[in-house]
N, C-alpha and C positions, 0 to 999 in steps of 0.2 A: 685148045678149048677155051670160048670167051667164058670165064670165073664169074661177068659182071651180068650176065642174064641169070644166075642162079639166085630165086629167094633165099634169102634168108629167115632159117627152121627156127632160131632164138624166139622163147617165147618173148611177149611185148608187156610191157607196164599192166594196161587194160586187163588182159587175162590175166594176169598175178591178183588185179587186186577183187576181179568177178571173182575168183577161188576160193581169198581170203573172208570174203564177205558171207558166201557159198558156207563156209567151214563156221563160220559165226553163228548166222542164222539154225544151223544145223545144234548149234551148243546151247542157243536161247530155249530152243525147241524142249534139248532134253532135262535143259534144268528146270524150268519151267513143269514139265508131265512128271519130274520128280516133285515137285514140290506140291502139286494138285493132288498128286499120288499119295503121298502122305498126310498132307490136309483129309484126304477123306478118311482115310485109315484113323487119324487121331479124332474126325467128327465123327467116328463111329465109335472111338472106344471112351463111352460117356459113363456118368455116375449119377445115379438118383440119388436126390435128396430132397430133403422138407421145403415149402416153399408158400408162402400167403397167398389164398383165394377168396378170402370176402372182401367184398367191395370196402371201401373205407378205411383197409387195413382193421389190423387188431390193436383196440385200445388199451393203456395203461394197467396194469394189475387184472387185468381179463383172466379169466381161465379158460384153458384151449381146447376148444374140443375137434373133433375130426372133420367136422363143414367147413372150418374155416382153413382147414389147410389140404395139400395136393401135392404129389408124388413130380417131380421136374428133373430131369436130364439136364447134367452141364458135361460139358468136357471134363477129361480126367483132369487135366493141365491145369485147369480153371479150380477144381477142388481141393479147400482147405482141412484141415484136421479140424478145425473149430464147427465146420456146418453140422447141421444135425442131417442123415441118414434120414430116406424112404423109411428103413426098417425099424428107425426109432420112433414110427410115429406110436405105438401104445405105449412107450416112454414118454413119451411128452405130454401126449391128451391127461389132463387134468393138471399142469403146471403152471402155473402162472406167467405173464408178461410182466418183465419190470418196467416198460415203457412202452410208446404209440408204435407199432410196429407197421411201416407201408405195403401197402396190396402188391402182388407181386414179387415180393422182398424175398428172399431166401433165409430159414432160421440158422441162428447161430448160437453155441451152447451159452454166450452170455447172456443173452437175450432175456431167458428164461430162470424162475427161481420157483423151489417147489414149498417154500414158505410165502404164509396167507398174508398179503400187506394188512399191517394195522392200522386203524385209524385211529388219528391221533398219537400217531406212535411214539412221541416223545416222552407220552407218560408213560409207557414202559421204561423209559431208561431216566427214569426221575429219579434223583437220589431218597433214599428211605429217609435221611434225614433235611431233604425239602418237603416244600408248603407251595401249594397253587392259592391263589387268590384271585379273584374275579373284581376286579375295580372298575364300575363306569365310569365314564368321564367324556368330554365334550373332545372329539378329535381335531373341529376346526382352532382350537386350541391351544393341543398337544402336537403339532408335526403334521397334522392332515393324513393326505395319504403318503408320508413322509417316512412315519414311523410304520419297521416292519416287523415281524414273526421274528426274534432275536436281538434285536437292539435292546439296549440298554440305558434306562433313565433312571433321571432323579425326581425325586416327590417331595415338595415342603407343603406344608399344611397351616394355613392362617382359621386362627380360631379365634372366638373374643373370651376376654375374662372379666371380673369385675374389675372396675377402675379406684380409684380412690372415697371410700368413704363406703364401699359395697361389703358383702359378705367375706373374710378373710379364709373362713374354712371350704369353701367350695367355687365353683366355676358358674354355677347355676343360682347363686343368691340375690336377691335382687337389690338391686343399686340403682345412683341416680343413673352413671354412667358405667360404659364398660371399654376397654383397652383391647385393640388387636395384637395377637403375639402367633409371631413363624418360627414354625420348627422343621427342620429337616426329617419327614420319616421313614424315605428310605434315602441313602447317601448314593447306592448304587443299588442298582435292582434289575432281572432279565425279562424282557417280554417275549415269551412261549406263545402265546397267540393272540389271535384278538377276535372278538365275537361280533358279529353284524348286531341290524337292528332285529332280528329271528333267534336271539343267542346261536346263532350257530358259528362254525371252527371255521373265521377265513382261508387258514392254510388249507383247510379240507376243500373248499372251495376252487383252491390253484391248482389244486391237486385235481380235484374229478375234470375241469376242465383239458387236461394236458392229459386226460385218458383221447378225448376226442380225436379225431382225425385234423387236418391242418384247416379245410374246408369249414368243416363244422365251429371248431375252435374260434374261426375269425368270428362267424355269424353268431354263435353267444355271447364274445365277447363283447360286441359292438351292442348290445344289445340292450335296455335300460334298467334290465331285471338283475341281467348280471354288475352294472355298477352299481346298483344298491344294494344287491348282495356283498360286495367289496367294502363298504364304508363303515368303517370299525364303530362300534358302541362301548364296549367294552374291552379291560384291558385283560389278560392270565398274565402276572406275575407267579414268577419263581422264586421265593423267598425261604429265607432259615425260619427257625421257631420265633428266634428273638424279633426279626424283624415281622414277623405276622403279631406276635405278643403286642410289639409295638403301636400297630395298627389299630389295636383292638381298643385301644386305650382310646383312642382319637372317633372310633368310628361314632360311637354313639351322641357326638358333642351337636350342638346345632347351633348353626351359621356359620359354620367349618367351611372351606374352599380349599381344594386343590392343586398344587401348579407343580406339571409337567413337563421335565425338559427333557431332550434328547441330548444322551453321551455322546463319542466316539463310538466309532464302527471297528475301530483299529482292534485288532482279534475277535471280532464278533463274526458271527456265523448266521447271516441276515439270509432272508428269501430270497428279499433281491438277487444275491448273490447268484442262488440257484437257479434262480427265474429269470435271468437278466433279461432275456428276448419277449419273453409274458409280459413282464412289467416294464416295458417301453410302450408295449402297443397299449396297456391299461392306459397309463399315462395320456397317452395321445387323443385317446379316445374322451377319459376325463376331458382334459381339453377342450375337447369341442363339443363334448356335452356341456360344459361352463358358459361355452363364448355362445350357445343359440339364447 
C-alpha cells in the first residue's frame, strides 16, 4: 500500500486558531449579556428622593415650600444616608436653606436648618457687657473699600484747646489763640459693621445678595445701585463701657477730627474672609466703575 497518497487527518494551525477565536467571541458575548443584565436589574432598583424644581434654584435662608421641590429617582448605588427622602418632604417644607441651592440639585440634610436666620445676627451674640456705637466718618480716608465687617482699628482724636494766655479752667474759653492736642480714643476697637449712605447693615447687603442665584448675583452686582449700596458711611464699633465712656467725653467738642487706622487681620474674623469670591468680583467692578 503507497502510505504517501493518504492525507493527513492532523488538524492544521488555521483551524486551531478559527476555534480559539470561535471560543472567544462566544465568552465576549456572555460577559457582556451578563453585565447589561445586571445593569438593568440595578437601573431598576432605584430610590426616590428630594430634589430642586424651581427655576433659579432656591435661594439663601428661603423657606421651602412643596413648588419648589420634586420627587426624583436615582440608583440605589448612587444613594447616600445624608440625601433627604421622597417621603420626607412634609419634613422639610417649611425649613429653611442655609445657602443658594442650584436647580436640579438633590437635597441633602446639611443643606437645611429649621432655625429662622437673623439679621444682623451678631447682635445676638454681643456680649452683655459690650457697647455698639455708630461713628461717621469719611471712608476714602479710613481704608476705602479696604476696611471690612471685623477688622480692627485705632482712632486718635485732634481737638483744639486754649493756648497761652486763654481760659485755664475750660476748652471752650475764649483766647487770643488756641493749641491742637491728639489723643488716642480707642487704642484697639472691632468693626461689627458698616452702614451705607441709607444707614443700612453692609453685611446684610452681602448677605441678601449670595441668597440670589449665580446669574442674577452677577447682574446686581455689576450694577451701580448695588456699588453705592456698598460704600460705607458709617462705622458700628464694638466697644467696652470705658471705651464708649471715653468717647463721650470728646463727642461733644467742636473742631474735633478723627483719624482712622486699620490694624492687622492676623486673628481677625473679616467678611472678606468669608466672601472671598464676592469680594473679588466687587473689587473689579469698583475698578472699572473708577477708570470710566
Amino acid at each position: 500500500m503507497d502510505l504517501s497518497t493518504v492525507k493527513s487527518v492532523s488538524p492544521n494551525r488555521n483551524t486551531f486558531k478559527k476555534i480559539m477565536a470561535v471560543l472567544f467571541s462566544l465568552t465576549v458575548i456572555a460577559v457582556s449579556f451578563y453585565v447589561i443584565t445586571n445593569a438593568n436589574k440595578a437601573a431598576k432598583d432605584t430610590v426616590d428622593v428630594l430634589r430642586v424644581k424651581q427655576d433659579g434654584g432656591i435661594p439663601a435662608y428661603a423657606v421651602l415650600t412643596e413648588k419648589q421641590l420634586e420627587k426624583y429617582a436615582i440608583i440605589k448605588k448612587e444613594y447616600t444616608s445624608d440625601m433627604l427622602m421622597a417621603d420626607d418632604l412634609s419634613q422639610v417644607i417649611g425649613k429653611f436653606s442655609k445657602y443658594y441651592i442650584r436647580n436640579n440639585s438633590v437635597l441633602y440634610e446639611d443643606q437645611l436648618t429649621e432655625e429662622k436666620p437673623l439679621k444682623n445676627e451678631w447682635l445676638y451674640k454681643l456680649d452683655e457687657k459690650k457697647e455698639v456705637l455708630t461713628l461717621p466718618y469719611n471712608y476714602l480716608e479710613a481704608g476705602g473699600d479696604i476696611l471690612m465687617p471685623g477688622d480692627r482699628v485705632r482712632i486718635r482724636v485732634s481737638y483744639e484747646v486754649d493756648g497761652p494766655g486763654g481760659n485755664p479752667n475750660g476748652i471752650y474759653g475764649v483766647s487770643q489763640g488756641k493749641i491742637t492736642k491728639t489723643e488716642i480714643l480707642f487704642d484697639s476697637i472691632e468693626v461689627k459693621d458698616l452702614l451705607n449712605a441709607n444707614s443700612h447693615s453692609i453685611y446684610e447687603v452681602y448677605k441678601e445678595v449670595l441668597k440670589l442665584s449665580e446669574d442674577k448675583r452677577q447682574s446686581v452686582m455689576k450694577s451701580e445701585n448695588f456699588l453705592k449700596n456698598i460704600q460705607p458711611r458709617a462705622l458700628l464699633l464694638e466697644g467696652s463701657k470705658e471705651q464708649i465712656d471715653n468717647y463721650a467725653k470728646y463727642k461733644g467738642l467742636e473742631s474735633k477730627s478723627l483719624l482712622i487706622t486699620i490694624l492687622s487681620r492676623i486673628n481677625s474674623d473679616v467678611i472678606v474672609d468669608q466672601l472671598p469670591t464676592l469680594q473679588k468680583e466687587v473689587e473689579s467692578w469698583i475698578d472699572k466703575q473708577n477708570a470710566r
